[in-house]
C-alpha positions as CSV (number, residue, x, y, z in Angstrom):
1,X,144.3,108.5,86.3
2,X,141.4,109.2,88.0
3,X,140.0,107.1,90.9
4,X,137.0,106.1,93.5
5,X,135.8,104.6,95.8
6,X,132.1,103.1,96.0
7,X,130.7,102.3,99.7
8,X,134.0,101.4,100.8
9,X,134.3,97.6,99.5
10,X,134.8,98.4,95.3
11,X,137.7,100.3,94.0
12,X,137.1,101.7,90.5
13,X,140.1,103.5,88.7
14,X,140.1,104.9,85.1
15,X,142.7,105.6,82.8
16,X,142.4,108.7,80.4
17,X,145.4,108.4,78.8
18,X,144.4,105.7,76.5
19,X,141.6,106.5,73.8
20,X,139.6,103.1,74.4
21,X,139.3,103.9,78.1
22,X,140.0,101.0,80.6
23,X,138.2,100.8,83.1
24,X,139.6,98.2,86.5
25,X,137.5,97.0,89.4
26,X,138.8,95.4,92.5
27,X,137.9,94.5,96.4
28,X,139.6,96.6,98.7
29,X,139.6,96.1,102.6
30,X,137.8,98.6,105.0
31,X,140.6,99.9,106.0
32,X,142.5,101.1,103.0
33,X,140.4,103.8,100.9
34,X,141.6,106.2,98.3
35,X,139.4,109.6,99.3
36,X,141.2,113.0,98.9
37,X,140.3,114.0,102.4
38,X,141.1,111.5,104.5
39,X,138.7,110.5,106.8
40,X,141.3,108.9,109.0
41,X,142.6,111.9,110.7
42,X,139.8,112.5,112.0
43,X,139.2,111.5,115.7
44,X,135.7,110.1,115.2
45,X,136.5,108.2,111.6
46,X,134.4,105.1,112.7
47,X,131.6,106.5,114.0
48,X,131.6,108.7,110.9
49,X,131.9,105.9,108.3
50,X,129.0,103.9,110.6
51,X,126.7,106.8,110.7
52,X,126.7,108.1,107.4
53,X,125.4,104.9,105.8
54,X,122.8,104.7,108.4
55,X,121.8,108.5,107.9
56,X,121.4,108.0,104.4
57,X,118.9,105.0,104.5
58,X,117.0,106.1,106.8
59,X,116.6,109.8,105.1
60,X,115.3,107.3,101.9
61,X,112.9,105.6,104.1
62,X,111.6,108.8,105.4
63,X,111.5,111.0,102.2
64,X,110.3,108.4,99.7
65,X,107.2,108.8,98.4
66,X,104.6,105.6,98.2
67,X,104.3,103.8,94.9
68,X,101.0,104.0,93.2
69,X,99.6,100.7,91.3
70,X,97.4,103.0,88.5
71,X,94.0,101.8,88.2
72,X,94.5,98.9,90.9
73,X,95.3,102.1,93.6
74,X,92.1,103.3,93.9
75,X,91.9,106.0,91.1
76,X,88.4,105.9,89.4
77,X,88.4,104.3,86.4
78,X,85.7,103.3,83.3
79,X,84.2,100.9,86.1
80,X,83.3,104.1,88.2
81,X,81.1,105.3,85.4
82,X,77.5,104.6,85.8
83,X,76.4,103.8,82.3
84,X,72.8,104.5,80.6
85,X,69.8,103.4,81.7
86,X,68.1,101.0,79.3
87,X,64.3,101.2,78.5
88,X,62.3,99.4,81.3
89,X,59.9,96.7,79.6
90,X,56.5,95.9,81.5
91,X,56.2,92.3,80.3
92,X,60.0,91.8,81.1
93,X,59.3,93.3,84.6
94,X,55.9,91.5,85.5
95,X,57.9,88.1,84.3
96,X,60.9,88.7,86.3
97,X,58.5,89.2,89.5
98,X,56.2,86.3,89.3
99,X,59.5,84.2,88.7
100,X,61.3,86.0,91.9
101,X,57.9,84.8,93.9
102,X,58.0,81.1,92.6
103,X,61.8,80.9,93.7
104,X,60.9,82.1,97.1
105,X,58.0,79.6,97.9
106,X,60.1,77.1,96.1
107,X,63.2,77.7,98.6
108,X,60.6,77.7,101.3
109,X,58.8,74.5,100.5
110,X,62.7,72.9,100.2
111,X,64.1,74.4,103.3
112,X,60.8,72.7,105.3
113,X,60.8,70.0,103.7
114,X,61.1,66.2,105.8
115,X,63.9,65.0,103.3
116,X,65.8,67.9,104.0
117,X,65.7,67.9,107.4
118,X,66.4,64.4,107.9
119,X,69.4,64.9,105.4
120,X,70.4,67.5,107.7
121,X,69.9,65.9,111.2
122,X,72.2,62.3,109.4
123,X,74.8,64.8,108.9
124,X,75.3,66.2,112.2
125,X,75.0,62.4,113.7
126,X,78.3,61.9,111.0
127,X,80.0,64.6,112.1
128,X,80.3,63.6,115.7
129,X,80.6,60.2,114.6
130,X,84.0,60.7,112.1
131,X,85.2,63.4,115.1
132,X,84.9,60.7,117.6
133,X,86.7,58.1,115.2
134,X,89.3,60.6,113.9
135,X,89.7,61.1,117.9
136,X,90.4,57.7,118.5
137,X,92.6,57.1,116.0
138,X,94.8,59.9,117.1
139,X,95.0,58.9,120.6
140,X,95.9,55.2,119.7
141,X,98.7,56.4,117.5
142,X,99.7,58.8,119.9
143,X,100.0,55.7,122.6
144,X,101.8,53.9,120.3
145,X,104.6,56.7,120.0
146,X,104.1,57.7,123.4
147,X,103.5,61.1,122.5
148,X,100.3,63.0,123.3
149,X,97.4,62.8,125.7
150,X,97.0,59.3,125.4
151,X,100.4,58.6,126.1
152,X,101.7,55.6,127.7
153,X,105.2,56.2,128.2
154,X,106.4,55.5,131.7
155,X,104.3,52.5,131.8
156,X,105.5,49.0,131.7
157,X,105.6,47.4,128.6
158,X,103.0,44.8,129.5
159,X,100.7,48.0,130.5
160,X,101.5,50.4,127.7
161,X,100.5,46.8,125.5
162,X,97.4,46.2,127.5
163,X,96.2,50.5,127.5
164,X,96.7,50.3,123.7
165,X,94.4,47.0,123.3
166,X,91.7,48.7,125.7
167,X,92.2,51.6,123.4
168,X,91.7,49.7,120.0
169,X,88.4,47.6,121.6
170,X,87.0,51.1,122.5
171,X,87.5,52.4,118.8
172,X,85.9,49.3,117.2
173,X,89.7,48.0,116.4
174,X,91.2,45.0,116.1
């Protein structure tokens, strides 16, 4: 019967003298541990079984090496390799200019143009508007549960009722 002892919680033992090989696994407490030296005659058993652990984990953190993700890792791939040029056409070339230069005084034209920049000038008059109203209605909720900068809490409730109404008439609520 052979036995062993794995990391000092699993007991594994073995018995050879039957052909089909049986094989018994059990908990075992920290204390009791089948080792053929045993490590509790030594003065410093503790510090041994705490340190050996911690020795080995951190010589696998120091000496593993880093895990490579193939093509994804930066190795050069079939991307990396610049294929061949195709034959340059004039008519395709002149084409592709003149319509290059139409969409360029095209986006110019737009970019100046009055309807854009009203459309432009309406939005930022929006924005502040639906910050200022998202404003408001955080700081009459917050009132409400008293929570916040627009607090009311230690104020009467006839005052917290009357700050909350001031509140609502400044948003536009009724």
């Amino acid at each position: 019967m052979g036995s062993t002892s794995l990391s000092s919680i699993i007991h594994i033992s073995s018995t050879y003298s039957n052909p089909q090989k049986k094989f018994q696994i059990g908990m075992i407490s920290r204390r009791h541990i089948d080792f053929p030296l045993s490590f509790s005659s030594l003065p410093s058993s503790k510090v041994l079984q705490k340190s050996v652990p911690l020795a080995a984990s951190i010589a696998l953190l120091l000496w593993s090496s880093p895990a490579h993700a193939g093509f994804m890792s930066g190795i050069s791939g079939i991307e990396s390799i610049r294929g061949p040029d195709l034959p340059q056409i004039d008519f395709l070339n002149r084409l592709n200019e003149e319509n290059q230069k139409k969409y360029a005084e095209n986006d110019a034209r737009f970019k100046s143009s009055p309807l854009l920049q009203k459309l432009l000038e309406q939005s930022k008059l929006n924005k502040e508007k639906n910050r200022q109203a998202i404003e408001n209605k955080y700081c009459i909720r917050g009132a409400e549960w008293g929570v916040g900068d627009c607090s009311a809490e230690g104020m009467s409730p006839e005052e917290k009722e009357k700050f909350i109404a001031m509140l609502k008439e400044k948003a536009g609520e009724k």
